[in-house]
Backbone as CSV, one residue per row, in Angstrom:
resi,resn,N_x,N_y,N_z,CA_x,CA_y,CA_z,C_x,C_y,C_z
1,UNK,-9.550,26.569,10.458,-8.593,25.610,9.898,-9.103,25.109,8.550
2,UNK,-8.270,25.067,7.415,-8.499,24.562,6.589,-8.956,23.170,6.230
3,UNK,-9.632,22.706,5.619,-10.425,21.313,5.621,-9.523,20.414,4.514
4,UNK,-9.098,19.149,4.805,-8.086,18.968,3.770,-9.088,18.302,3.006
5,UNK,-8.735,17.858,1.549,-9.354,17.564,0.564,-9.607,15.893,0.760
6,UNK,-10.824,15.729,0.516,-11.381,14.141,0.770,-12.068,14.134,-0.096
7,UNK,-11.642,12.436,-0.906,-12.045,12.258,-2.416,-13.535,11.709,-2.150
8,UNK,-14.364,11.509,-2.801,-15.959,10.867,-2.534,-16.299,11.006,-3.930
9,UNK,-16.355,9.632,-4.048,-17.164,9.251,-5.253,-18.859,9.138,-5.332
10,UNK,-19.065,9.755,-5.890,-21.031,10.519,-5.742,-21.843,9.369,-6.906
11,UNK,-22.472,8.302,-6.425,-23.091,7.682,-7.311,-24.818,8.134,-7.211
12,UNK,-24.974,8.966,-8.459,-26.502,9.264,-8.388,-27.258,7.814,-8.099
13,UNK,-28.404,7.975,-7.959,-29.560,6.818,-7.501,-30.366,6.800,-9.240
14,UNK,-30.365,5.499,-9.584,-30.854,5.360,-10.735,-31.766,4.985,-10.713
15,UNK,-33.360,5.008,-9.600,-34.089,5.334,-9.673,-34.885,6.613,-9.391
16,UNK,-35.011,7.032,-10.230,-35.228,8.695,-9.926,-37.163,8.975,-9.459
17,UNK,-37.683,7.644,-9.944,-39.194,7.860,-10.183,-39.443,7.553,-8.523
18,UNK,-38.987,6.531,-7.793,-39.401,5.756,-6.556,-38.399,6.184,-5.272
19,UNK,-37.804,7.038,-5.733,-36.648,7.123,-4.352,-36.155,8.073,-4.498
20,UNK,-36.222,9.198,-4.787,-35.878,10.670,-4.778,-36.653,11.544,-3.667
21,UNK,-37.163,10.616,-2.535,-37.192,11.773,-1.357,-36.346,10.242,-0.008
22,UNK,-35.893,9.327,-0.678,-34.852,8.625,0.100,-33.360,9.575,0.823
23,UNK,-33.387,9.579,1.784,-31.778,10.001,1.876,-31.033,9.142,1.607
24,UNK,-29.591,10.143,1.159,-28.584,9.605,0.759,-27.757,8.288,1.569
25,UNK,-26.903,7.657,0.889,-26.026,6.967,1.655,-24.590,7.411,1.785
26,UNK,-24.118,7.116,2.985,-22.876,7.328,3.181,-21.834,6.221,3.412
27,UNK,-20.987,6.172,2.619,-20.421,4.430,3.078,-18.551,4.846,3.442
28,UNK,-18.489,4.201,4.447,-17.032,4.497,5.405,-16.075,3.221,5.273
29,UNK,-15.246,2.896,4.527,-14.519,1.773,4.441,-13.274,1.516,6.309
30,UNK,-13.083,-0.099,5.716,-11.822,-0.033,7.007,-10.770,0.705,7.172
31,UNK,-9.861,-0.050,8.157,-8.538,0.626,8.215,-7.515,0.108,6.686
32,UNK,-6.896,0.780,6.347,-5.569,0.961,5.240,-6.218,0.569,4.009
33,UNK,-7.933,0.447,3.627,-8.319,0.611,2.492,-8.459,1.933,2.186
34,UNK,-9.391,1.629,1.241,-10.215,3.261,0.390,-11.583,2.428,-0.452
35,UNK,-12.071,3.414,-0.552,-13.727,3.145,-1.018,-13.737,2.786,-2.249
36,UNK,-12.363,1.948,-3.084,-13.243,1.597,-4.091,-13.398,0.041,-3.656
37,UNK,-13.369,-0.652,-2.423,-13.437,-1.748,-1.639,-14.909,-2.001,-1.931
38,UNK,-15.959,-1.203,-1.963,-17.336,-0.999,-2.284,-18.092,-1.701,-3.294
39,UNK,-17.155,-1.245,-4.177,-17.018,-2.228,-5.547,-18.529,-2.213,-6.001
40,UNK,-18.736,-3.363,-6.574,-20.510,-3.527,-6.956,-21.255,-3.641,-6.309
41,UNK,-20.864,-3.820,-5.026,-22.059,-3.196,-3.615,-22.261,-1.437,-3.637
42,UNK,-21.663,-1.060,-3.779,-22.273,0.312,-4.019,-22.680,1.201,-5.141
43,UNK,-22.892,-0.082,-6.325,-23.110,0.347,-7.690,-25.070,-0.121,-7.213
44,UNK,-24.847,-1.514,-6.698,-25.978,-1.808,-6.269,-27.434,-1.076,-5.431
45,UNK,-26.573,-0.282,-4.703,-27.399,0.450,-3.434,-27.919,1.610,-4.295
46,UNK,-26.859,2.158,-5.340,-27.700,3.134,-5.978,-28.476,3.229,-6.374
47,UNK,-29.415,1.797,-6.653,-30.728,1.880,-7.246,-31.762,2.136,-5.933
48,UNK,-30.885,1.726,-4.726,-31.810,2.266,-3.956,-31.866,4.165,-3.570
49,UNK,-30.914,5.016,-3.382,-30.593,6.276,-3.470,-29.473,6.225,-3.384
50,UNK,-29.277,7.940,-3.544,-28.065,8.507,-4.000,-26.488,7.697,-3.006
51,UNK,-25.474,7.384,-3.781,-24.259,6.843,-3.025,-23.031,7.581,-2.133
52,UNK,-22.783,7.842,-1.594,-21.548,8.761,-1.441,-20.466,8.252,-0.900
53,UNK,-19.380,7.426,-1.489,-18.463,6.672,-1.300,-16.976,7.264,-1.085
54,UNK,-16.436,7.784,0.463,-15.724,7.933,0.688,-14.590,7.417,0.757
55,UNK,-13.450,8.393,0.660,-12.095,7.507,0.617,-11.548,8.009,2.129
56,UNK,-11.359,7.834,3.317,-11.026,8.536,4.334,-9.565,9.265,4.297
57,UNK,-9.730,10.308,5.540,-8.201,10.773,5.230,-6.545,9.939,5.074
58,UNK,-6.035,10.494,3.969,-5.114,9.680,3.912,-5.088,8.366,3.831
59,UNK,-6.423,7.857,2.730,-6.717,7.026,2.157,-6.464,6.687,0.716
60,UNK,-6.283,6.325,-0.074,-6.449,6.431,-1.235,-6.138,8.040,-1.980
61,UNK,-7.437,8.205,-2.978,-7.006,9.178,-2.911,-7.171,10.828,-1.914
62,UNK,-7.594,10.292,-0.750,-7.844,11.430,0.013,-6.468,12.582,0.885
63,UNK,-6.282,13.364,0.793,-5.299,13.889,1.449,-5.227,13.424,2.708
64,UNK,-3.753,13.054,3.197,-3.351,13.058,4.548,-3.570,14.426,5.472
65,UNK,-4.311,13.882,6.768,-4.108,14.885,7.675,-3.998,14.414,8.981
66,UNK,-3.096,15.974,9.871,-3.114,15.336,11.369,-4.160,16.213,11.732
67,UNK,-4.228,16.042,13.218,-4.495,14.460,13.919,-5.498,13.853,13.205
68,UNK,-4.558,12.676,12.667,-5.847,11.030,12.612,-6.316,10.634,13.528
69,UNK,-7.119,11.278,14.300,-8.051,10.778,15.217,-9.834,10.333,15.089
70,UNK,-10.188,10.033,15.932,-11.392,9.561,15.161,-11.908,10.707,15.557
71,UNK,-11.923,11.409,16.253,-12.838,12.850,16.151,-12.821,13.558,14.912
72,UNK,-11.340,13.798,14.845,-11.337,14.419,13.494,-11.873,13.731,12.150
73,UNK,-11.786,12.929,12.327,-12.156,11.676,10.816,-13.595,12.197,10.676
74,UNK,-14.458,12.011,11.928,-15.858,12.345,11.652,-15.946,13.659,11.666
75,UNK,-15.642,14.585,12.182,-15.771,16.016,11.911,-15.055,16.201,10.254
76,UNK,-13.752,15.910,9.763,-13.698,16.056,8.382,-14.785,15.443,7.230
77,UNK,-15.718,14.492,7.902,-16.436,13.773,6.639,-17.716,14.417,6.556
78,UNK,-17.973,14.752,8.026,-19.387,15.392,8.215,-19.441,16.829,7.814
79,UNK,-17.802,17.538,7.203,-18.222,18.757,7.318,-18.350,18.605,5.579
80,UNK,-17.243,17.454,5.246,-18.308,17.615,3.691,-19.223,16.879,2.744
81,UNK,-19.974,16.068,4.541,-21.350,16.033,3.798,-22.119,16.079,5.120
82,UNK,-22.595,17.359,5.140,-23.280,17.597,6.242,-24.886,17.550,6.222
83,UNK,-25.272,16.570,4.653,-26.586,16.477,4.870,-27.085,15.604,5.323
84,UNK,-28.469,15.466,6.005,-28.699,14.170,6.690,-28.448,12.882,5.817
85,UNK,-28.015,11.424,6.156,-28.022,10.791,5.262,-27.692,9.491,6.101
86,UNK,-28.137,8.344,5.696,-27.676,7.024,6.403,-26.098,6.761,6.067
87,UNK,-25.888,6.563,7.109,-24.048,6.477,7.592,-24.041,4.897,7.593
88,UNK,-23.224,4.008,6.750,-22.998,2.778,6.334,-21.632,2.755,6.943
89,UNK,-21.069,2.174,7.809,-19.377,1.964,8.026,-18.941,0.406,8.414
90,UNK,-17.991,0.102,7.891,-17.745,-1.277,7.861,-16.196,-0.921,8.850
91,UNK,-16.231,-2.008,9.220,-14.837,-2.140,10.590,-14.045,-0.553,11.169
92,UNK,-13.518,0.183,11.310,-13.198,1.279,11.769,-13.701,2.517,11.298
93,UNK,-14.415,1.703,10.040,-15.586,3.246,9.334,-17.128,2.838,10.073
94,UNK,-16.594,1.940,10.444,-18.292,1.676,11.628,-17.666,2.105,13.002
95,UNK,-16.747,2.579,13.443,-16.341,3.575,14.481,-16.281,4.862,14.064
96,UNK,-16.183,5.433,13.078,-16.203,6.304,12.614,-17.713,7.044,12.799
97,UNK,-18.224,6.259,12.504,-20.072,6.082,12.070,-20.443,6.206,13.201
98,UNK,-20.078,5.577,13.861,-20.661,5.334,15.436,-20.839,6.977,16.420
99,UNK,-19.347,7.593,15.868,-19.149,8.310,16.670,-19.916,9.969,15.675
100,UNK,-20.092,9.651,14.853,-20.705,10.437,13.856,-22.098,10.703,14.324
101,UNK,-22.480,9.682,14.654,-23.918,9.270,15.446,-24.372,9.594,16.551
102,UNK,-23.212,9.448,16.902,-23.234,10.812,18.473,-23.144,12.069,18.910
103,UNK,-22.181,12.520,17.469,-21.802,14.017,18.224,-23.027,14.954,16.670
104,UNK,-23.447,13.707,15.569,-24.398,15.111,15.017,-25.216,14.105,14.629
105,UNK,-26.238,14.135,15.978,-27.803,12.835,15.638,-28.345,13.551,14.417
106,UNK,-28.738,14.833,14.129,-29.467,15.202,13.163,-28.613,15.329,11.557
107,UNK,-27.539,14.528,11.333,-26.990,14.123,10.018,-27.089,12.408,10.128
108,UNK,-26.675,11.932,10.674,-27.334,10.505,10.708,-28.556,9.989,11.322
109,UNK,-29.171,9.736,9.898,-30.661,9.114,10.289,-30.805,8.071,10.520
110,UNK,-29.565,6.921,10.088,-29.628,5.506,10.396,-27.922,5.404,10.331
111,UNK,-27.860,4.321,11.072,-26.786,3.785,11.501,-26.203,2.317,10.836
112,UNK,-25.309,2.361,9.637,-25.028,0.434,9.533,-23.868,0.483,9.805
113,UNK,-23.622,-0.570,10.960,-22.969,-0.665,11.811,-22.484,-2.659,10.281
114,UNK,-21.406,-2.864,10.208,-20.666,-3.709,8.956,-19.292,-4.510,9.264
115,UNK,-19.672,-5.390,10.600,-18.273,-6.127,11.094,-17.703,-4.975,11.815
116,UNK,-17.689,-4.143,12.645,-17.216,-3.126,13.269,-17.657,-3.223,14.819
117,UNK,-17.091,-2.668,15.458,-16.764,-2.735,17.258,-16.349,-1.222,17.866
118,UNK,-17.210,-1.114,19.083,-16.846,-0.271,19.802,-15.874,0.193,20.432
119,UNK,-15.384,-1.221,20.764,-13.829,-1.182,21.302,-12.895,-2.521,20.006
120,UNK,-12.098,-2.388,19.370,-11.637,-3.428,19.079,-10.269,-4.272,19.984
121,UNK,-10.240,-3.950,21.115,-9.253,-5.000,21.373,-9.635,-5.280,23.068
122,UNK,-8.849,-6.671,23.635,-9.825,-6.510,24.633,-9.372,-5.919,25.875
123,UNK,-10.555,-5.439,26.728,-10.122,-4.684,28.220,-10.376,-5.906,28.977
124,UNK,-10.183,-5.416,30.341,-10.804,-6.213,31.631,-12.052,-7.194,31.376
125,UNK,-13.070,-6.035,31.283,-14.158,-6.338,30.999,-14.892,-6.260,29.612
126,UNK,-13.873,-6.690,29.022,-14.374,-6.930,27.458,-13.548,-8.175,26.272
127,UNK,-13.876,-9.057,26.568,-13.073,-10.082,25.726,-13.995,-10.817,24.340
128,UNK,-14.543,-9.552,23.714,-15.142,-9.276,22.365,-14.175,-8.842,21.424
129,UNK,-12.760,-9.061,21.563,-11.827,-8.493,20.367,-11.128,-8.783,20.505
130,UNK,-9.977,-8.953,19.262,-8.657,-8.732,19.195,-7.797,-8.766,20.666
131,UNK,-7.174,-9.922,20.716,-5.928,-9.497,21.692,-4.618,-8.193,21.122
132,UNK,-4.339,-7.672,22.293,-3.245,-6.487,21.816,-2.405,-6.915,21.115
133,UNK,-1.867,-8.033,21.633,-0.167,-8.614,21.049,-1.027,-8.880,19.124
134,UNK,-1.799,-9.007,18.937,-2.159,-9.203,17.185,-1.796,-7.610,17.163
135,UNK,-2.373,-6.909,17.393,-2.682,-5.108,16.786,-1.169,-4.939,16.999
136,UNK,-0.256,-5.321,18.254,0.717,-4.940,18.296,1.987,-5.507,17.138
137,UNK,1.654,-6.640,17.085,2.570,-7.838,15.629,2.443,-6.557,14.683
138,UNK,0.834,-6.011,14.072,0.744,-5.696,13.109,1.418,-3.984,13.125
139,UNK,1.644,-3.683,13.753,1.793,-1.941,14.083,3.779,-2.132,13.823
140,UNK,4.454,-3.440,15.015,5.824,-3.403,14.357,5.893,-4.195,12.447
141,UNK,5.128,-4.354,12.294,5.707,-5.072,11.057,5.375,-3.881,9.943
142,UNK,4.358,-2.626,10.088,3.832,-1.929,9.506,5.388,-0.745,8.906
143,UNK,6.216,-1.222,9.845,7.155,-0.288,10.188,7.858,-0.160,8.944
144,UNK,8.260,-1.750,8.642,9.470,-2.347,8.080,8.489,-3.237,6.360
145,UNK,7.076,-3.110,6.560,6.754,-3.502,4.999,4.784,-3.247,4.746
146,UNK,4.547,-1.826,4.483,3.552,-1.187,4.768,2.186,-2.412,3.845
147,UNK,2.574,-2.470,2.899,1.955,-3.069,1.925,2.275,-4.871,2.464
148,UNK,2.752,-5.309,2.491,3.020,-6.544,2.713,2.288,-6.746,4.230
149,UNK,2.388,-5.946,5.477,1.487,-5.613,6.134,-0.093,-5.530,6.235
150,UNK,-0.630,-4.587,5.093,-1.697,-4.544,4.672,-2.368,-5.997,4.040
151,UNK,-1.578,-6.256,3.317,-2.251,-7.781,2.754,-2.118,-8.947,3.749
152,UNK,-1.840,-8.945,4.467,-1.621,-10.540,5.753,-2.627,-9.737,6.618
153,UNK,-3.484,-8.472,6.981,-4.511,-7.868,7.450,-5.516,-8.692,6.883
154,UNK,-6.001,-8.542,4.973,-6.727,-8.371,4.261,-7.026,-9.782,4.487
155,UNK,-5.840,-10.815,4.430,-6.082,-12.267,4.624,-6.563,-12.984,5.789
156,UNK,-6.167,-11.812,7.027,-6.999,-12.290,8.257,-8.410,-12.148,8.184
157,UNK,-9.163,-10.905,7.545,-10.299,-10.671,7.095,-11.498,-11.703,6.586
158,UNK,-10.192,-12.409,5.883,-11.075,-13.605,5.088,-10.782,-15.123,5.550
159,UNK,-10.221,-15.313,6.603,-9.944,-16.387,7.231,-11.147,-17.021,7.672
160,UNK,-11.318,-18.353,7.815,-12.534,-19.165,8.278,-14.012,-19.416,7.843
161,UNK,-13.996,-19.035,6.337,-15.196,-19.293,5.694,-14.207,-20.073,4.375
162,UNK,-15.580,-21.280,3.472,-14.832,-21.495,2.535,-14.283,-20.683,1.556
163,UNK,-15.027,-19.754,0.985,-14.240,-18.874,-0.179,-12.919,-17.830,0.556
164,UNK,-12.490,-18.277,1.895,-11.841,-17.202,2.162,-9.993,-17.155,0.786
165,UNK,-10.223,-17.648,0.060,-8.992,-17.483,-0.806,-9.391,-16.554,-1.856
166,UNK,-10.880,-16.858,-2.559,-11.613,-15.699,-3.099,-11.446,-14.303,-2.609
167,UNK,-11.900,-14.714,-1.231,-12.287,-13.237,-0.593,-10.983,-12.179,-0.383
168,UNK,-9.897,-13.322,-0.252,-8.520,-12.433,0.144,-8.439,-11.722,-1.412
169,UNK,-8.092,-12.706,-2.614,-8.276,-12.330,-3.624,-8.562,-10.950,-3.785
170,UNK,-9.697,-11.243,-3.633,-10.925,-9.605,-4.137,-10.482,-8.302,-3.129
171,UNK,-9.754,-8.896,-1.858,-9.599,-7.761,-1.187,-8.508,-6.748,-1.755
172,UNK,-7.122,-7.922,-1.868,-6.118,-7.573,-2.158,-6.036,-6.460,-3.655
173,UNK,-7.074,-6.970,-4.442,-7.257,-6.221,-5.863,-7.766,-5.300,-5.619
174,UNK,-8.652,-4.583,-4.929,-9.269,-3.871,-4.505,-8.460,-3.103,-4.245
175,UNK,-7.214,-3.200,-3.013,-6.523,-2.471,-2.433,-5.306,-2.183,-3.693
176,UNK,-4.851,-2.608,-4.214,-3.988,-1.995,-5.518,-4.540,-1.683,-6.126
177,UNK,-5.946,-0.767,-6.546,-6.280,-0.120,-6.963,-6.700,1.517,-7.074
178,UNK,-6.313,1.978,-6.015,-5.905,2.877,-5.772,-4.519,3.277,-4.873
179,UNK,-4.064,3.921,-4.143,-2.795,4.914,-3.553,-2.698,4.011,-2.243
180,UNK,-1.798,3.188,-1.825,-1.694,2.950,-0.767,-1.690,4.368,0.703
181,UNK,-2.388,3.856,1.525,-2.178,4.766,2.684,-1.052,5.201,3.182
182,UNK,-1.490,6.435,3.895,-0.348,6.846,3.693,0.180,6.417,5.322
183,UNK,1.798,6.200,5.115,2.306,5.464,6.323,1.535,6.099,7.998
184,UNK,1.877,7.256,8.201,1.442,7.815,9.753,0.100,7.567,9.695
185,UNK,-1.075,7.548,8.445,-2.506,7.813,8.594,-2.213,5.785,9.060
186,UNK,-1.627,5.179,8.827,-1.983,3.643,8.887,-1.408,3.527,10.251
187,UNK,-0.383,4.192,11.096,0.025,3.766,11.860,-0.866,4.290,12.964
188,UNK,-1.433,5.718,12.697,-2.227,6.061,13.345,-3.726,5.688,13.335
189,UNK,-4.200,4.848,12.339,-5.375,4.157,12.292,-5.001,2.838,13.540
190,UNK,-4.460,2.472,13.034,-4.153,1.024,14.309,-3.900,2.072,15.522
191,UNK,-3.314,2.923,16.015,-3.599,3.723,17.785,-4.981,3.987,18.008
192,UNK,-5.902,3.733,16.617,-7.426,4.224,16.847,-7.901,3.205,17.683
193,UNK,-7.700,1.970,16.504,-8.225,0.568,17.039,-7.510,0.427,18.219
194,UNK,-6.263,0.467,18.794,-5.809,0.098,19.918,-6.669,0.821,21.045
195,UNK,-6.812,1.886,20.855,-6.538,2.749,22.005,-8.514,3.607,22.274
196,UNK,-9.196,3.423,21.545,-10.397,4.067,21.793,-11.514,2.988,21.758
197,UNK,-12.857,3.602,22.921,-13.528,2.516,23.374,-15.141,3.341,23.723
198,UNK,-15.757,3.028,22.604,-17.008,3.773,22.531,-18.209,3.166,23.343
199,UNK,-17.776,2.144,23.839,-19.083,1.688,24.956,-19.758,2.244,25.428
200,UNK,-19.361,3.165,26.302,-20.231,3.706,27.601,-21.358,4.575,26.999
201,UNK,-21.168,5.158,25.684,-21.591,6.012,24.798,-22.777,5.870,24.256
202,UNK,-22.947,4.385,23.743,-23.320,4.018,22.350,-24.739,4.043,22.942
203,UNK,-25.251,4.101,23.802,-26.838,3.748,24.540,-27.547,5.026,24.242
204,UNK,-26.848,6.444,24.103,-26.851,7.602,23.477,-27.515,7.841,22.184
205,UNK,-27.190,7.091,21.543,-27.636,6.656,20.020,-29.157,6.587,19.672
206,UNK,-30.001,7.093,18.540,-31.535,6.915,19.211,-31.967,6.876,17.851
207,UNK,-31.212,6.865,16.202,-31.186,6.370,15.411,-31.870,4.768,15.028
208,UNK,-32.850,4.800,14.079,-32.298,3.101,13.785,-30.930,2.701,13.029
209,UNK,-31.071,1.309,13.620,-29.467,0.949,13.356,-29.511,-0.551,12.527
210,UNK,-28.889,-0.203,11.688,-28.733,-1.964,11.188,-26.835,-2.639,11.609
211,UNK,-27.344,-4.166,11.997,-26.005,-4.645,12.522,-25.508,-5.929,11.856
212,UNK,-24.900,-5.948,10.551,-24.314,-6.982,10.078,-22.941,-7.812,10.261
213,UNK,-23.043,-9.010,10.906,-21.717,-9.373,11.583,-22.008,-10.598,10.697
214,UNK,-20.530,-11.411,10.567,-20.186,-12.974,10.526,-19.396,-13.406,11.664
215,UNK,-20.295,-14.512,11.561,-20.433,-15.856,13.093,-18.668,-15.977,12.875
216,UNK,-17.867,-15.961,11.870,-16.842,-16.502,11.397,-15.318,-15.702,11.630
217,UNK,-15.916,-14.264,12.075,-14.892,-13.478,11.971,-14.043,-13.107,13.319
218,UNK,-12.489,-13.234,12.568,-11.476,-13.528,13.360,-11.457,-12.175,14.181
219,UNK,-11.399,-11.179,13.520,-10.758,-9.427,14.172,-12.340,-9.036,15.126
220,UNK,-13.565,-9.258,14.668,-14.664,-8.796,15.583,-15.602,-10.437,15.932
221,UNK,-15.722,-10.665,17.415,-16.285,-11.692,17.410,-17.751,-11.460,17.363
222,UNK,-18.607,-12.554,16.714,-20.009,-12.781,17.108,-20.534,-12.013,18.558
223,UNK,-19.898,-12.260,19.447,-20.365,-11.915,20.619,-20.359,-10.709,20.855
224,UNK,-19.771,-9.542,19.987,-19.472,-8.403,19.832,-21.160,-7.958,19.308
225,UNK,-21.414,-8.772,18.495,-23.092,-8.003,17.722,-23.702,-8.875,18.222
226,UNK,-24.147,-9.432,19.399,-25.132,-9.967,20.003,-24.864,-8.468,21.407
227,UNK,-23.732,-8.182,21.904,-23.707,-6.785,23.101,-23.695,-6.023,22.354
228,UNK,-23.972,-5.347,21.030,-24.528,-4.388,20.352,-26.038,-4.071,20.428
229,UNK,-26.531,-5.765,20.214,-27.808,-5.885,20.170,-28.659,-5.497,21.212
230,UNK,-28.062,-5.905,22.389,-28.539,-5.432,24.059,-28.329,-3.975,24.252
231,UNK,-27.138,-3.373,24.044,-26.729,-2.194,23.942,-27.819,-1.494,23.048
232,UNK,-27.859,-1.778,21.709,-29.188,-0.986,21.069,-30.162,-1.668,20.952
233,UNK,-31.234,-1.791,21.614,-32.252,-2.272,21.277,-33.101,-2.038,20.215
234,UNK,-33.053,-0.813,19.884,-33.681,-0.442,18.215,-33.059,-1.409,16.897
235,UNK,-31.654,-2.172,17.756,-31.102,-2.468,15.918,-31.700,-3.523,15.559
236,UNK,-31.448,-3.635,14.516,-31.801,-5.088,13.804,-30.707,-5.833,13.478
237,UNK,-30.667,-7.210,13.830,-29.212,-7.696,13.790,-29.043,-8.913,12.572
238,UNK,-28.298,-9.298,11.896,-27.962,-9.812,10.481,-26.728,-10.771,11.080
239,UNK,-26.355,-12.405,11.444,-25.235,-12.411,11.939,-25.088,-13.877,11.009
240,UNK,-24.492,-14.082,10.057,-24.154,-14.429,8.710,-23.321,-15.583,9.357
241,UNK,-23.805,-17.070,9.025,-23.216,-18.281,9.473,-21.574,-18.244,8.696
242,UNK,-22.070,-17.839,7.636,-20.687,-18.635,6.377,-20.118,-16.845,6.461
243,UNK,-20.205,-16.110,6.851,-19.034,-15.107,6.887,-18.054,-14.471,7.445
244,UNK,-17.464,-13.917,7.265,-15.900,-13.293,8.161,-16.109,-11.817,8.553
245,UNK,-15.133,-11.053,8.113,-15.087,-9.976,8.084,-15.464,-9.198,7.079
246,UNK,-16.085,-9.554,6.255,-15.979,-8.673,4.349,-17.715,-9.008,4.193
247,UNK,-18.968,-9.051,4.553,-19.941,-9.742,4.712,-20.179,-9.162,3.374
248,UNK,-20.228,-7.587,3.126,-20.584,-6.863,2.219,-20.260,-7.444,0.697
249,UNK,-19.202,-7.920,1.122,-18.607,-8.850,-0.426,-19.180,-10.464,-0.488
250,UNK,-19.263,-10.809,0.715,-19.427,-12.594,0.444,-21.302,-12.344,0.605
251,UNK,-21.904,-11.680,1.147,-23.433,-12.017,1.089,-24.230,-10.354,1.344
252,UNK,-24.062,-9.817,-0.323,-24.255,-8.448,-0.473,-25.864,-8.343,-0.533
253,UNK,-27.033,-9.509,-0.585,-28.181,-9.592,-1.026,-28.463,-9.079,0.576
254,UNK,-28.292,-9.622,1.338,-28.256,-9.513,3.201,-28.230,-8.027,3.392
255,UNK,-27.132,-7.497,3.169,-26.463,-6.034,3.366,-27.680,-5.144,2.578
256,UNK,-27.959,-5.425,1.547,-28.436,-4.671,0.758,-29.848,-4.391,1.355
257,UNK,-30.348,-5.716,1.648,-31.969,-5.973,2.378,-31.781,-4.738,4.091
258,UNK,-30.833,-5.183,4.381,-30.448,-4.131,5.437,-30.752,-2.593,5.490
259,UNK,-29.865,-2.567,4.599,-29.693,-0.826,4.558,-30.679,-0.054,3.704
260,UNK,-31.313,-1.232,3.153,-33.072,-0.702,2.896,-33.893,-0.769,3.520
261,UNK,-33.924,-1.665,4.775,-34.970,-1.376,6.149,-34.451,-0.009,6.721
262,UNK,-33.022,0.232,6.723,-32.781,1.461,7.403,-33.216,2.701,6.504
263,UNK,-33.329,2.613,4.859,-33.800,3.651,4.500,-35.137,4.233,4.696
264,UNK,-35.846,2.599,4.746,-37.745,2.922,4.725,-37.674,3.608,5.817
265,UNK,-37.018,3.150,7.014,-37.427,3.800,8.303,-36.976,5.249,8.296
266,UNK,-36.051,5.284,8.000,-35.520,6.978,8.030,-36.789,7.975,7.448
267,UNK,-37.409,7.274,6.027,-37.957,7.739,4.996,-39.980,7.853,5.752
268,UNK,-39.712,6.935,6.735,-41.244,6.916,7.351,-40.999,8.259,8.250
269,UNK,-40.632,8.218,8.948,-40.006,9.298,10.171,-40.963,10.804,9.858
C-alpha cells in the first residue's frame, strides 16, 4: 500500500559540537491541530538535537488518509521515520506515542508523554477523563461548524489557569496557520479519543518516560499522571500547579528540562 504523504518539518540541532550522537526528537501534536502548534518550543529543543515536527495525517499540511486509526497513525509516522528517536506527543499525539512505544520498542528510546491519556473518556473503572456527553457535544457540533468547533476545543484547553485568554489566543493563531483538518480525519480523531483504551498495555513499555501534566486541566485530570506514574514506574513525573492543557506553551523551561533527562538517558544506554 502506498504511504500517503506526511509533511515534517526537520529542524537540524544547532549544536553540532555537544549533541551530535543525541537522538533525534519526534514531536506529535493534538487532535484538529498540526505541528506548527510547536512554535518556539521546538525551535528551542533544537539546540538540544535534531527536531522532527510532524503534521499528522490529514493535518495541516499532511495528506488525508483512511483508516484514521491510531494504528495506522503510528505505523504511517514510524514508517517515515523509522530511526530510533525520542517520541514527544502531547494529548492524542501522546496516544499516538504511546502506542508507537509498544508495537516498535527499538524506534522509541524515550517516551514524553504532554497532557495525554490512555483512555480519554471515562469507563466503569476509570473516572480520569472526559465525560462522553463533552466528546459527544463536540463530535455533533463538528458536523454543522468544523472550525468554530475547533476553537471552543482550543478554549477548553486553556480554561482554569490565569493566562488562560493568552493561551486560547496563541492556540487559536497557531491553528489558522496552517490548513484546517480535514473534516472525516477530525471526526475520526474524536472516535479515537472516544473509543480506544491503552491501559492494560502500557506496563509493556520499558523505555524511559517523561510525564508532563497540569494540576489545572479540564480534558486530562491530574489523577490521570499520578496512575501513569504507578503504571510506569521508570517515569519521571512534572505536574505543573498553574497549568492546563498546553504546558508546552505556558511553562516550556519544565518541558524542555524534561525531554533532556529523557535524552541523557537514551544517550547513556
Amino acid at each position: 500500500m502506498t504511504q500517503p504523504h506526511l509533511h515534517i518539518d526537520t529542524l537540524p540541532c544547532t549544536d553540532l559540537t555537544s549533541n551530535t550522537q543525541r537522538p533525534p526528537i519526534v514531536l506529535l501534536h493534538g487532535w484538529g491541530m498540526h505541528g506548527k502548534v510547536w512554535g518556539e518550543f521546538a525551535n528551542q529543543l533544537s539546540a538540544l538535537s535534531t527536531v522532527h515536527v510532524v503534521d499528522l495525517p490529514g493535518h495541516g499540511h499532511s495528506a488525508h488518509t483512511q483508516p484514521f486509526d491510531l494504528a495506522n497513525i503510528a505505523k504511517t509516522v514510524t514508517h517515515a521515520l523509522p530511526m530510533p528517536a525520542i517520541w514527544v506527543g502531547w494529548s492524542l499525539g501522546g496516544m499516538v506515542a504511546q502506542l508507537a512505544a509498544l508495537t516498535n520498542p527499538t524506534i522509541v528510546l524515550g517516551l514524553g508523554l504532554i497532557a495525554s491519556s490512555p483512555c480519554f473518556v471515562t469507563r466503569e473503572d476509570w473516572p480520569n477523563a472526559m465525560k462522553p456527553e463533552v466528546l459527544a457535544q463536540f463530535t455533533t457540533a463538528l458536523s454543522q461548524d468544523a472550525e468554530g468547533t475547533l476553537q471552543r476545543f482550543l478554549a477548553l484547553q486553556a480554561m482554569g489557569i490565569p493566562t488562560a485568554k493568552q493561551l486560547a489566543t496563541q492556540l487559536k493563531q497557531h491553528l489558522a496557520s496552517r490548513p484546517l483538518a480535514h473534516p472525516q480525519t477530525l471526526s475520526d480523531g474524536l472516535a479515537i479519543l472516544k473509543d480506544e483504551d491503552l491501559r492494560t498495555l502500557l506496563t509493556q513499555i520499558q523505555c524511559p518516560v517523561s510525564l508532563i501534566y497540569g494540576e489545572r486541566d479540564a480534558l486530562v485530570p491530574a489523577a490521570t499522571a499520578h496512575w501513569l506514574k504507578t503504571a510506569l514506574p521508570q517515569a519521571n513525573l512534572q505536574l505543573l500547579a498553574q497549568s492546563a492543557h498546553a504546558p508546552f506553551l505556558t511553562h516550556p523551561e519544565v518541558c524542555l528540562d524534561a525531554i533532556e533527562h529523557l535524552l541523557q538517558q537514551a544517550t547513556s544506554k
